[in-house]
C-alpha positions in Angstrom: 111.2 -19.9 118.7 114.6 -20.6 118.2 115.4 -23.2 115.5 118.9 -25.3 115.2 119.1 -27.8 112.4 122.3 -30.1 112.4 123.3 -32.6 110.1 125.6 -35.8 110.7 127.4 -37.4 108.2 125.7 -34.8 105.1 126.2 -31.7 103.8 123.3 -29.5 105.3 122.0 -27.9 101.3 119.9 -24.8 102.0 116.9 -26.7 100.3 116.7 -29.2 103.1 117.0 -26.6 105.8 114.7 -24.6 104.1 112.4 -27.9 103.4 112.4 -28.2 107.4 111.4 -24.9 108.2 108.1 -25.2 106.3 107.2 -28.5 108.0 107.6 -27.1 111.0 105.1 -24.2 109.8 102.6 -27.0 111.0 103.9 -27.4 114.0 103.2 -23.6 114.7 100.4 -23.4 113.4 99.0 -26.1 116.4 101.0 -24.8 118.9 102.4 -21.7 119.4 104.3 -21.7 122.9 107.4 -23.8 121.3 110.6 -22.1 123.1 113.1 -24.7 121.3 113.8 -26.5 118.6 116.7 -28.9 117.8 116.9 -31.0 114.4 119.6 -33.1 113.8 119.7 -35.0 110.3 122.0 -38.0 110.1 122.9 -40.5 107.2 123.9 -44.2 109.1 126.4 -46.0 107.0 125.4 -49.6 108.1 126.6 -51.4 104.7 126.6 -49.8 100.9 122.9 -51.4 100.4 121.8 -50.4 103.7 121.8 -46.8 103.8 119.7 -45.5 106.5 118.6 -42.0 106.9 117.4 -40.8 110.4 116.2 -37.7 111.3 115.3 -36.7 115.2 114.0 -33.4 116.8 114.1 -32.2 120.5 111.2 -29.7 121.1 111.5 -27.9 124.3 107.5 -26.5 125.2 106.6 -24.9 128.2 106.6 -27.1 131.0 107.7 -30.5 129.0 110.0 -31.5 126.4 109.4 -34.0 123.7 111.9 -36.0 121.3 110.5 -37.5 118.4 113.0 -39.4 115.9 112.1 -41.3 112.4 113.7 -43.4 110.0 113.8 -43.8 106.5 115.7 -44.6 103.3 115.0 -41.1 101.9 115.6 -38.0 104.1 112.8 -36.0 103.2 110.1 -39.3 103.7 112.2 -39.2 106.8 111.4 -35.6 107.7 107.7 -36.5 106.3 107.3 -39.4 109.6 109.0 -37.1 111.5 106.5 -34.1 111.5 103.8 -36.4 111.3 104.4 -38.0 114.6 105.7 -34.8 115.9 102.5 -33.1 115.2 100.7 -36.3 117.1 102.6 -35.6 120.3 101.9 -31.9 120.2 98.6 -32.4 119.9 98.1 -34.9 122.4 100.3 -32.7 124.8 97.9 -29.5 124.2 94.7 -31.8 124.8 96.0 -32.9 128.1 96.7 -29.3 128.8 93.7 -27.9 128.1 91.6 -31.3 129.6 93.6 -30.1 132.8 92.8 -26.8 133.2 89.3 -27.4 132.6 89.0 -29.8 135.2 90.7 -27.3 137.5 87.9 -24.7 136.4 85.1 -27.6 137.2 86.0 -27.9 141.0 86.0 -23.8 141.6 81.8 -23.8 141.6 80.3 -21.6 143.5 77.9 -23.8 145.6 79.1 -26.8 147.2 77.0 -30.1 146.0 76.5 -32.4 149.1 76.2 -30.6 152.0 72.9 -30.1 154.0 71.6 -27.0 155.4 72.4 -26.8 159.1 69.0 -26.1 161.0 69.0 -22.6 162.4 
């Protein structure tokens, strides 16, 4: 898995990138075909009052991708949603890809259901 973290308008502190790397630990721990991962943290300056922290990831899976963002007024409650709704979206994408290749099993029986011996 490789693993980018980027930050916009903040210093990237090894405590937040460290921080990141255990929540993903979850992540793993659901799903382990993740080929990419892209985190970008990002501090939006709308007024002095109104600072708005925003953190997003790209997760590139085999056969899909999914982007998941969050916002907050603290990063790390940021990160929290982030992984949180992250992990929802993994799991519903492993459900439907397991539901899927079940059904594909179903429809390779051996006998055919409706069909009527021809008289001989």
């Amino acid at each position: 898995m490789n693993l980018t973290i980027s930050g916009h308008h903040l210093e990237l502190t090894p405590a937040l990138r460290e921080y990141v790397q255990t929540k993903l630990e979850r992540i793993k721990r659901h799903f382990d075909h993740v080929i990419d991962v892209v985190v970008i943290l990002t501090v939006e300056k709308l007024t002095e009052k109104e600072k708005r922290q925003k953190a997003e990831i790209n997760l590139h899976l085999r056969g899909k991708d999914l982007h998941v963002e969050s916002f907050a007024q603290d990063l790390y409650a940021a990160i929290d949603s982030l992984i949180d709704k992250l992990d929802r979206a993994v799991i519903k994408y492993k459900t439907k890809l397991q539901d899927h290749q079940h059904a594909a099993l179903k429809h390779i029986s051996g006998e055919p259901e409706n069909e009527e011996a021809a008289p001989g």
